[in-house]
PDB file with one MODEL, atoms N, CA, C and O in Angstrom:
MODEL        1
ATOM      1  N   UNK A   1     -44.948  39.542 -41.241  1.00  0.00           N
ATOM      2  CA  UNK A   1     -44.342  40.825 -41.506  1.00  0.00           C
ATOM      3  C   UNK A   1     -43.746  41.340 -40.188  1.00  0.00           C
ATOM      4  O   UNK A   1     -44.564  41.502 -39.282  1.00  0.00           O
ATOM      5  N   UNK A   2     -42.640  41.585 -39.963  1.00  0.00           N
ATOM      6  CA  UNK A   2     -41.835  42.371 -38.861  1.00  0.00           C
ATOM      7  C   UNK A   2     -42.216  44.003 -38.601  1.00  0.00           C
ATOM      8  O   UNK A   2     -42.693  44.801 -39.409  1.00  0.00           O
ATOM      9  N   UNK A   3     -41.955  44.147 -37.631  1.00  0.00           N
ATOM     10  CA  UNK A   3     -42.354  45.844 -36.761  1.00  0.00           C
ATOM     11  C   UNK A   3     -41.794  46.576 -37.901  1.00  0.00           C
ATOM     12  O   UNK A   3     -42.619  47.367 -38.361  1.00  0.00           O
ATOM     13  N   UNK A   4     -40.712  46.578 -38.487  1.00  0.00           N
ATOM     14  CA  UNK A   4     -39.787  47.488 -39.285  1.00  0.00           C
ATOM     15  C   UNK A   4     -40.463  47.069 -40.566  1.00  0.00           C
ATOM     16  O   UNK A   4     -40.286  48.176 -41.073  1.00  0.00           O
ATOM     17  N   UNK A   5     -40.983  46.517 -41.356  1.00  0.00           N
ATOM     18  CA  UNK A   5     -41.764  46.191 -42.484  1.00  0.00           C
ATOM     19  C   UNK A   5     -42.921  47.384 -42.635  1.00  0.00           C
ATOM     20  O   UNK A   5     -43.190  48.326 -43.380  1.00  0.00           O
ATOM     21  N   UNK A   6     -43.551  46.563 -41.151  1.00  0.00           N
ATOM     22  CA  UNK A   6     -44.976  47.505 -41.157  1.00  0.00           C
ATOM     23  C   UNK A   6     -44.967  49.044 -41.030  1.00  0.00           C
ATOM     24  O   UNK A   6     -45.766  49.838 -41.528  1.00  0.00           O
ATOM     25  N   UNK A   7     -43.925  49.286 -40.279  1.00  0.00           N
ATOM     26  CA  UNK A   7     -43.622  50.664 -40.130  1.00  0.00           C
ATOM     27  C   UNK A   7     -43.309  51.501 -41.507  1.00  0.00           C
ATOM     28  O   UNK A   7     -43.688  52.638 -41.784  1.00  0.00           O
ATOM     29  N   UNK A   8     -42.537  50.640 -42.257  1.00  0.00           N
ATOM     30  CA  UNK A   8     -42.150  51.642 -43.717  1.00  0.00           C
ATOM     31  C   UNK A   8     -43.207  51.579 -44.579  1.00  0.00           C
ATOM     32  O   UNK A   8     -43.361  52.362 -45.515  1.00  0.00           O
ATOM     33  N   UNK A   9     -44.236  50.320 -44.193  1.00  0.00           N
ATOM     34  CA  UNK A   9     -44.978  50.467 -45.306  1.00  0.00           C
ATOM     35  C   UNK A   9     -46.157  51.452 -44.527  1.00  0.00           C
ATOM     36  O   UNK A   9     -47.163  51.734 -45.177  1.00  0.00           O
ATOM     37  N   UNK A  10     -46.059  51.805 -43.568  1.00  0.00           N
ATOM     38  CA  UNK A  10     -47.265  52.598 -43.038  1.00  0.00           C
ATOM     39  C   UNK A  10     -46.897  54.400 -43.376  1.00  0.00           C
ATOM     40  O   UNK A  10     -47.736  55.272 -43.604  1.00  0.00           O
ATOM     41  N   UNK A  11     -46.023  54.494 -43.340  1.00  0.00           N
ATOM     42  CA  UNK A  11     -44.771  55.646 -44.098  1.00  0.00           C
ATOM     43  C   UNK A  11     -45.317  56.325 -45.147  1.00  0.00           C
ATOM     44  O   UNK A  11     -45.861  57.422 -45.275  1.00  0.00           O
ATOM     45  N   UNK A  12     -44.868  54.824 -46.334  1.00  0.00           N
ATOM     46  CA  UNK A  12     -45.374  55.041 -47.642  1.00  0.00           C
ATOM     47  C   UNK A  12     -46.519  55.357 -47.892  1.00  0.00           C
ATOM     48  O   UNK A  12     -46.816  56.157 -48.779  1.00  0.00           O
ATOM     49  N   UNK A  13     -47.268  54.820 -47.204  1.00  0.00           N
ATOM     50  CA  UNK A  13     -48.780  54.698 -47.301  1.00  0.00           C
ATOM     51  C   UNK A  13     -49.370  56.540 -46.672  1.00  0.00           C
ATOM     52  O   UNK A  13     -49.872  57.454 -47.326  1.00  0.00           O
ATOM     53  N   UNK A  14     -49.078  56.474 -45.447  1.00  0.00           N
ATOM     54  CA  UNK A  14     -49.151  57.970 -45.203  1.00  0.00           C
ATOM     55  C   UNK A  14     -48.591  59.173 -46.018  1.00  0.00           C
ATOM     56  O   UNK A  14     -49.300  60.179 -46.020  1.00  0.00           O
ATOM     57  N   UNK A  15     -47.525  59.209 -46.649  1.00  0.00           N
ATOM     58  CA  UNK A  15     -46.884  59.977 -47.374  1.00  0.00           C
ATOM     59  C   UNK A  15     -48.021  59.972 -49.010  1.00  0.00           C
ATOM     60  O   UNK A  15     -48.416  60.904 -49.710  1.00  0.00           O
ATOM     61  N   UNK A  16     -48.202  58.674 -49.087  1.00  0.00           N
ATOM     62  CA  UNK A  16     -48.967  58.751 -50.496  1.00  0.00           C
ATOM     63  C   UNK A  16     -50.504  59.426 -50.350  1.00  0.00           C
ATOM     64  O   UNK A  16     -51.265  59.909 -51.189  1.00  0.00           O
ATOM     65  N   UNK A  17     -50.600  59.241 -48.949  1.00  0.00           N
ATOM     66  CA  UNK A  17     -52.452  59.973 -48.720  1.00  0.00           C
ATOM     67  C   UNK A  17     -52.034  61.501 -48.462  1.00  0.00           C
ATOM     68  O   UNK A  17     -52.656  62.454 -48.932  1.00  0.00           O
ATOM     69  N   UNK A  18     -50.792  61.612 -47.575  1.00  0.00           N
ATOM     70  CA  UNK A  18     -50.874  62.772 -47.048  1.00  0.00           C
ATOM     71  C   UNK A  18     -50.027  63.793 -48.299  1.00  0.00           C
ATOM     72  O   UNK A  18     -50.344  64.981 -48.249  1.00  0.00           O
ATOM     73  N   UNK A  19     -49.190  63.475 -49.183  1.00  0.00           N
ATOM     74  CA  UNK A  19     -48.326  64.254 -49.947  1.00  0.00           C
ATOM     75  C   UNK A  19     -48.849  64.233 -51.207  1.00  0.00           C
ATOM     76  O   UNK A  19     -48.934  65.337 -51.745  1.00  0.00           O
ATOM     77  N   UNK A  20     -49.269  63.173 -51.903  1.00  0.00           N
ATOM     78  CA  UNK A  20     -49.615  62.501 -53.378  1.00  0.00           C
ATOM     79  C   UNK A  20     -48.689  62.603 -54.119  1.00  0.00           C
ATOM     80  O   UNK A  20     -48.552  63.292 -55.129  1.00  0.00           O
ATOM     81  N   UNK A  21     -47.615  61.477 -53.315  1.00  0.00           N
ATOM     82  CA  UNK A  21     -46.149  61.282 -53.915  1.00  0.00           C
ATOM     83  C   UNK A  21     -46.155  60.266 -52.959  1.00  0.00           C
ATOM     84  O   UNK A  21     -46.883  60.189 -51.969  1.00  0.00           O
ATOM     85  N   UNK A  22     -45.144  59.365 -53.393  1.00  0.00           N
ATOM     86  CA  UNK A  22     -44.757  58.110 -52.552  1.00  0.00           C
ATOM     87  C   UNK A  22     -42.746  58.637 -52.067  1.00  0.00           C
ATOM     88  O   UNK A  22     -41.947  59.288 -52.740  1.00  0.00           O
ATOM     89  N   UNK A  23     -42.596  58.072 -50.845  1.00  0.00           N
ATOM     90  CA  UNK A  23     -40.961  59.013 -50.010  1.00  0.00           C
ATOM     91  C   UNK A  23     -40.278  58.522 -50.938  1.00  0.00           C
ATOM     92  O   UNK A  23     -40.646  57.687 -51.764  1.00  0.00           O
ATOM     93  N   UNK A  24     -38.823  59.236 -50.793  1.00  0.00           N
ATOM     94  CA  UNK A  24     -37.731  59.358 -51.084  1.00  0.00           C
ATOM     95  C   UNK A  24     -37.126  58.197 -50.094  1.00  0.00           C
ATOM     96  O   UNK A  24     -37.715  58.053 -49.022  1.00  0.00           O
ATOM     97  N   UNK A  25     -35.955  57.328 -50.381  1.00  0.00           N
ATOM     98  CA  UNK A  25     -35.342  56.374 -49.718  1.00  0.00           C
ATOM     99  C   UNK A  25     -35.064  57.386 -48.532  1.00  0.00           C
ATOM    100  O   UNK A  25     -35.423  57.225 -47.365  1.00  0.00           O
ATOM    101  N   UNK A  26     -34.243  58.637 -49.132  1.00  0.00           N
ATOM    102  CA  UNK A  26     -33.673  59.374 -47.809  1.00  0.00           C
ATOM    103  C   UNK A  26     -34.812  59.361 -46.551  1.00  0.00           C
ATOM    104  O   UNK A  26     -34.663  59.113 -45.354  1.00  0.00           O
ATOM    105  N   UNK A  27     -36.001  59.732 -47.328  1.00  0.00           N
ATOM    106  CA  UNK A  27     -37.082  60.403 -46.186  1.00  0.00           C
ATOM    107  C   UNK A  27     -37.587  59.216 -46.008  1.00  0.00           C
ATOM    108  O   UNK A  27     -38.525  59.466 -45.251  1.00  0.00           O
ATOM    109  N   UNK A  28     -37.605  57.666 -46.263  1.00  0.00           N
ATOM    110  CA  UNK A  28     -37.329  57.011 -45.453  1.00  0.00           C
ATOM    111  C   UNK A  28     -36.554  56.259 -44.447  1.00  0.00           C
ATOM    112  O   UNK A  28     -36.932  55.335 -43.727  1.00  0.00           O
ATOM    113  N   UNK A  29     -35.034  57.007 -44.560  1.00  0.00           N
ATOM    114  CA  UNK A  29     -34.482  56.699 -43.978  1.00  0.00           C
ATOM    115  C   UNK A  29     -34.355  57.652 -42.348  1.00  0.00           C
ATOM    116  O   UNK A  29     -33.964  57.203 -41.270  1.00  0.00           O
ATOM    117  N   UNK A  30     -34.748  58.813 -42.606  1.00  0.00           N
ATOM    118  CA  UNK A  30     -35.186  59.444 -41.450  1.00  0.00           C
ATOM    119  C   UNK A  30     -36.095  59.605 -40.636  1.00  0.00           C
ATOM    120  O   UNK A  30     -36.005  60.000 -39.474  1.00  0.00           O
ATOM    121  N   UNK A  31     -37.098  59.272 -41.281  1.00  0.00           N
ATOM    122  CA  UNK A  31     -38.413  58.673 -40.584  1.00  0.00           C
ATOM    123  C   UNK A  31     -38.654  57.649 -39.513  1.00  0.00           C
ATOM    124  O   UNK A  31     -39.270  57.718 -38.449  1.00  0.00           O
ATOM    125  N   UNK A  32     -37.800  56.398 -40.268  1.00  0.00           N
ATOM    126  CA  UNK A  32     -37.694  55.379 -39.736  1.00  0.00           C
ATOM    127  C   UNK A  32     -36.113  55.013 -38.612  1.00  0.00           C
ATOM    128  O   UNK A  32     -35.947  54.017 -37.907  1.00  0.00           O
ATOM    129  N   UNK A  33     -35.263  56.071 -38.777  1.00  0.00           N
ATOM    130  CA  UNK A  33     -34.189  56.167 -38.223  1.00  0.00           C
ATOM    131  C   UNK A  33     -32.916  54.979 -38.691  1.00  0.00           C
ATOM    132  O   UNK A  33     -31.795  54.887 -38.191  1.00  0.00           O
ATOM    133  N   UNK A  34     -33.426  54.258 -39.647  1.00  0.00           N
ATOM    134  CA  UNK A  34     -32.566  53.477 -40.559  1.00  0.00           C
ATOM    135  C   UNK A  34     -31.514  53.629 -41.485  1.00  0.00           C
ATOM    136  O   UNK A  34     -31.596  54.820 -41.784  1.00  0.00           O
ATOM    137  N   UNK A  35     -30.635  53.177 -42.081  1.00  0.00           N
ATOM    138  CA  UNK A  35     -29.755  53.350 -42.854  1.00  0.00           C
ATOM    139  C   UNK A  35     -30.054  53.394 -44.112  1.00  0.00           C
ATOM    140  O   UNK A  35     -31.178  52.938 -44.320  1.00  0.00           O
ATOM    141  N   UNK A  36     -29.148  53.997 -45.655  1.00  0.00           N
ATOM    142  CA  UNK A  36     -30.190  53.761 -46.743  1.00  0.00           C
ATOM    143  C   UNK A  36     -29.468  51.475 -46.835  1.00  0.00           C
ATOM    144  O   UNK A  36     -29.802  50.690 -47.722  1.00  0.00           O
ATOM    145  N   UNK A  37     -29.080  51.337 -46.334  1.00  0.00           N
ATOM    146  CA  UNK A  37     -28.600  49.879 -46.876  1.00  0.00           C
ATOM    147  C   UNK A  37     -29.656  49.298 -46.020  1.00  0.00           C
ATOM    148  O   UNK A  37     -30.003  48.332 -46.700  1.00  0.00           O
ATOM    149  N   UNK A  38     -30.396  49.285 -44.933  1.00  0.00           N
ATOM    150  CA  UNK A  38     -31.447  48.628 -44.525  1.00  0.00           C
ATOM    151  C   UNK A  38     -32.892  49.290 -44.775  1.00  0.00           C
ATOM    152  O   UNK A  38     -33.741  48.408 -44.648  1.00  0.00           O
ATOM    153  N   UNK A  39     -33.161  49.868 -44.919  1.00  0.00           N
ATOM    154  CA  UNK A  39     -34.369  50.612 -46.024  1.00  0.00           C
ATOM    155  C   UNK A  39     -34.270  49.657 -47.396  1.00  0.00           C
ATOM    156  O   UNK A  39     -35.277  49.003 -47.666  1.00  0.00           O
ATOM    157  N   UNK A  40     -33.420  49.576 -48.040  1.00  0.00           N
ATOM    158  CA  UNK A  40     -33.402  49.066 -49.174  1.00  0.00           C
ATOM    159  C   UNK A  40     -33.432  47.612 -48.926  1.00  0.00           C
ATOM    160  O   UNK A  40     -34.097  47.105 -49.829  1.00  0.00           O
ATOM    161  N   UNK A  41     -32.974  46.652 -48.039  1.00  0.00           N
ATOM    162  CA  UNK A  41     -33.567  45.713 -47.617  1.00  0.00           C
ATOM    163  C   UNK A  41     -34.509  44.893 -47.329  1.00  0.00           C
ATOM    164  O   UNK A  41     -34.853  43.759 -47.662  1.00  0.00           O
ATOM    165  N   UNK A  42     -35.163  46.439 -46.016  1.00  0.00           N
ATOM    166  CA  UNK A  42     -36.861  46.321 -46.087  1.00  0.00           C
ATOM    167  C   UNK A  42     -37.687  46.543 -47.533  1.00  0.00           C
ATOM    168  O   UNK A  42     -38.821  46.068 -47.590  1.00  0.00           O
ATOM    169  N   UNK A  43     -37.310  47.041 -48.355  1.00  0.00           N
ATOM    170  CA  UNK A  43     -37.962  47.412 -49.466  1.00  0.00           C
ATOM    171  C   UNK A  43     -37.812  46.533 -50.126  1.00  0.00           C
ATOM    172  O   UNK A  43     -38.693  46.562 -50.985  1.00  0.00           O
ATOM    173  N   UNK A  44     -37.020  45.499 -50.283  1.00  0.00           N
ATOM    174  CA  UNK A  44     -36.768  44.517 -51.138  1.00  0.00           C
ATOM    175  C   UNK A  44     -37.638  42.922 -50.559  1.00  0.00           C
ATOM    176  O   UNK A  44     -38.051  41.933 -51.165  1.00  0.00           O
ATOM    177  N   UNK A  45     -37.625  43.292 -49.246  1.00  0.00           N
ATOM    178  CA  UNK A  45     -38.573  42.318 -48.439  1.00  0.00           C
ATOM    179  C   UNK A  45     -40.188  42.155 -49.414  1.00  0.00           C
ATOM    180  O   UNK A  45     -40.884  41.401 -50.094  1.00  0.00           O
ATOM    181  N   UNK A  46     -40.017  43.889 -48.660  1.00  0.00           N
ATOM    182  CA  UNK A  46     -41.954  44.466 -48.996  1.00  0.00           C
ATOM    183  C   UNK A  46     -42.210  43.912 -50.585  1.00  0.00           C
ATOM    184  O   UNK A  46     -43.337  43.606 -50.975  1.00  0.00           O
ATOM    185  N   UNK A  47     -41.176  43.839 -51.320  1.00  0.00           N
ATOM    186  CA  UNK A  47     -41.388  43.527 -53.397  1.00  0.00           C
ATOM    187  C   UNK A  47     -41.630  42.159 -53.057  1.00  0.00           C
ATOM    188  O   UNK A  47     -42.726  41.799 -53.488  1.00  0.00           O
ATOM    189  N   UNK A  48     -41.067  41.348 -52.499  1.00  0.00           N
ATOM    190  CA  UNK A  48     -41.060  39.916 -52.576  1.00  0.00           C
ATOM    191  C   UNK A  48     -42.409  39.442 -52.013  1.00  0.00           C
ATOM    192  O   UNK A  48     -43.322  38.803 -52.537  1.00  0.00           O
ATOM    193  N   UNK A  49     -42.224  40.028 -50.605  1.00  0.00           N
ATOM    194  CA  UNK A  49     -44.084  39.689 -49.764  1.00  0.00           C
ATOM    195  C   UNK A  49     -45.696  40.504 -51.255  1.00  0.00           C
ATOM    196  O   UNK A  49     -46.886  40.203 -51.350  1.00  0.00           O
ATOM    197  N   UNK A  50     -44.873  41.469 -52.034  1.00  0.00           N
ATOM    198  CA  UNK A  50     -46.102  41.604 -53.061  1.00  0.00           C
ATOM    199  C   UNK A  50     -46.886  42.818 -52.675  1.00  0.00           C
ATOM    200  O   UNK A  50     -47.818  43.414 -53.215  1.00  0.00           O
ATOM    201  N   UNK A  51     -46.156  43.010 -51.475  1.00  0.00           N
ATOM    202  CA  UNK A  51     -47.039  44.808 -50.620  1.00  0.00           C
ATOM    203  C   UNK A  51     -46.602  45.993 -51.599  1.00  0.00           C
ATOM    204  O   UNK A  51     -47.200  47.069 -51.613  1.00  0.00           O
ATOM    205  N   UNK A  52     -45.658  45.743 -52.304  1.00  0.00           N
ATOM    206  CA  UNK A  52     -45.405  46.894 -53.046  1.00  0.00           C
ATOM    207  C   UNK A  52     -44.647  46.742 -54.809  1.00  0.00           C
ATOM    208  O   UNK A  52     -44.289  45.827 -55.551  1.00  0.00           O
ATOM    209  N   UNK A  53     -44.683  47.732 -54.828  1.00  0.00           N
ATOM    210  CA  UNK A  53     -44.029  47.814 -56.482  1.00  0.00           C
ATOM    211  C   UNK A  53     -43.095  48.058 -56.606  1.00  0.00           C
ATOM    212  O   UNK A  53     -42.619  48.121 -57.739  1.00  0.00           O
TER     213      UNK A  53
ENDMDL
END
């Protein structure tokens, strides 16, 4: 898993303990300082590796 993987999924993961909602692409795209076309990338990574839904 790459720095930018772990980082969005640590995101999600915080947002889901800390909000009880999982982010918005946007609010991951500001978080992470990424674009929405590489967010959606990483996110498509994270479905394939099985870390997420």
């Amino acid at each position: 898993m790459s720095d930018i993987e772990r980082k969005v999924l640590r995101v999600i993961g915080n947002y889901s303990a800390g909000r009880r909602r999982t982010p918005t692409v946007d609010e991951l795209c500001i978080k992470t300082g990424r674009d929405r076309g590489g967010i959606m990338t990483i996110l498509d990574a994270l479905t394939k590796e099985e870390y997420i839904e």
